[in-house]
Structures are given as structure tokens and as C-alpha cells.
N, C-alpha and C positions, 0 to 999 in steps of 0.2 A: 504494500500500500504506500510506502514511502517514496516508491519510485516516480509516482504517480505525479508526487508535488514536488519533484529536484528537478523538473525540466532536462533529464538526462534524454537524450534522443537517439535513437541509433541511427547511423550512417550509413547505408549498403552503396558500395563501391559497385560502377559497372567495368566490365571488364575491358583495358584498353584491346583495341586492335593488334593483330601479328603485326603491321607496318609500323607502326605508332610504337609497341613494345622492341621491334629489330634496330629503329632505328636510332631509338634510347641508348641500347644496349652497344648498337655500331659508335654512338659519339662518345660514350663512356670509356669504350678500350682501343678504338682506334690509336691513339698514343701511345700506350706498351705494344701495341702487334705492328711498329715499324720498325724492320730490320734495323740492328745498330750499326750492323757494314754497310750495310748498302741505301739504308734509307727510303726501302720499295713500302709501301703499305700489301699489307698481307690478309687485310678483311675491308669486303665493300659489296657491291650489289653486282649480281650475272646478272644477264639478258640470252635470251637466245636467239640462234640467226639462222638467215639463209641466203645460197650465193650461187653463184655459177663458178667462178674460178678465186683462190685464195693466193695471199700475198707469195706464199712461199710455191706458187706456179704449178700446187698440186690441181687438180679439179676438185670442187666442193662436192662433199657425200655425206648426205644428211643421216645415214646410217654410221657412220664412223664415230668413235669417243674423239673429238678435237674441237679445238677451243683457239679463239684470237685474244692475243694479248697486245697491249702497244710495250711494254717493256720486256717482256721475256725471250730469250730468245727459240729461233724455232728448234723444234723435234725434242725442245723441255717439258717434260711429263709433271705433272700437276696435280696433287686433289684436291677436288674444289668439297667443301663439304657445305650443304645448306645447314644454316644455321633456325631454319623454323622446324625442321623436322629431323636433322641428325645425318638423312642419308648422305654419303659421298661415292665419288665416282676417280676416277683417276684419267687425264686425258690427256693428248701433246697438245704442245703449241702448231700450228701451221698457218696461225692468220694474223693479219693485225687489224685491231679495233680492241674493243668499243671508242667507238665516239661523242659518246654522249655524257657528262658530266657524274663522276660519281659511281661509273660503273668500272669494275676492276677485270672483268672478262666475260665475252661473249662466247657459249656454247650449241654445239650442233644439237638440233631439235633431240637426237637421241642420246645426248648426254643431260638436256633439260628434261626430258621423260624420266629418265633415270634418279633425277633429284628429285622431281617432283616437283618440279618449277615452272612445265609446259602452260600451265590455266593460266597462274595470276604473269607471268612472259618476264618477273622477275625475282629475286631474292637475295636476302644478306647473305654471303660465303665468307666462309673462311679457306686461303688458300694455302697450300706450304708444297714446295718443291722437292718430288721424290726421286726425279732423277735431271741431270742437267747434262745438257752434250755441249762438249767444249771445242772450240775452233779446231783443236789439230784432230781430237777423233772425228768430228766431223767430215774435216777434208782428206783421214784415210777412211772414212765410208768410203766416200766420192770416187777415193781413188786416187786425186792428187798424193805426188811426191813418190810413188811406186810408177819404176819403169819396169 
């Protein structure tokens, strides 16, 4: 009965949105997750894409795990993991983009199926580099410098 006359009131909180909660979460730790070598940011928003031919002169294949980055270099393997739902996927570099402000990399429609990113076309990632190819193995891929 006392409660009655303290004007105590209860509160009920509605719940923020997944966009509204990621992108709290993206401005809160953006500053511990850039490299201290390099200074690259390592968590931001995918998009997914589609193309006819990629920077690295492969032909675009929307069935392929691959991804455009504007700073990585190509045939460096990647996981991107969404950060709304956990899943991760692993995929190379072959393209360059995103263009668009704020996004850290564009993936082929079947690495965004994979996340589970395809409906809403974007999500907070977190990215971290599992494998890197460096200029000289690259160019004995190629074949340079073997006669």
C-alpha cells in the first residue's frame, strides 16, 4: 500500500534496434581495433556486390567466397565475421571498393548469404587477416624470376 503514495513509477525500456545497438557498439571500440602497425581499422560495415569484371582482371562470380577491399592487398584471405549474428566466413581479396563512406568491405552475394547479410545489403564486421601473400611469393606464383 505504500507504494501507492511514493510516486515510485516503473520504467519499461523498449528495445533499441540491431542498427542503433551495432553502431553504439562500432563507435565505442572502433579505437582499440586499429592496428598499432599499421593503423588499418579492422571493424566497420560490409555491403554486398555485383560486377562483370574485378580490379584484379579476374571475371566476377557471384558464387565465389571474395571480397573488395580498397587497402588490402589482392589474393589476402580474410574473415569477415558479422557482428549481429556471430556467423563468419573466410574470403580473398580480388576487388577494390567499397566506395561508399564507412564501409570497410564489399562481398560477393554468396559470401553475404553466408553471413546472413543478403536482406538488410549491410552489417557491422569485424575483420582480421588469416593469410597474407607477399610481393615475392606472389610473383613466384606468377612465375617471375624462374627461367
Amino acid at each position: 500500500m505504500a507504494a501507492a503514495g511514493t510516486g515510485i513509477t516503473q520504467q519499461t525500456q523498449t528495445p533499441l534496434p540491431p542498427k542503433v545497438v551495432a553502431r553504439r557498439m562500432y563507435e565505442r571500440l572502433a579505437g582499440p581495433l586499429l592496428c598499432r602497425d599499421s593503423g588499418r581499422l579492422r571493424m566497420g560495415f560490409a555491403s554486398w556486390y555485383a560486377g562483370f569484371r574485378t580490379a584484379s582482371g579476374e571475371a566476377f562470380r557471384a558464387d565465389d567466397l571474395t571480397a573488395a577491399s580498397r587497402i588490402l592487398p589482392f589474393n589476402t584471405h580474410i574473415r569477415v565475421t558479422n557482428l549481429w549474428n556471430g556467423r563468419s566466413v573466410v574470403v580473398r581479396i580480388n576487388d577494390r571498393g567499397p566506395y561508399v563512406r564507412g564501409r570497410v568491405v564489399d562481398l560477393t552475394p554468396k559470401a553475404a548469404a553466408t553471413l546472413g547479410m543478403k536482406r538488410h545489403g549491410t552489417a557491422p564486421v569485424y575483420i582480421e587477416i588469416v593469410r597474407q601473400v607477399t610481393q615475392s611469393a606472389a610473383a613466384d606464383s606468377i612465375g617471375f624470376g624462374h627461367r
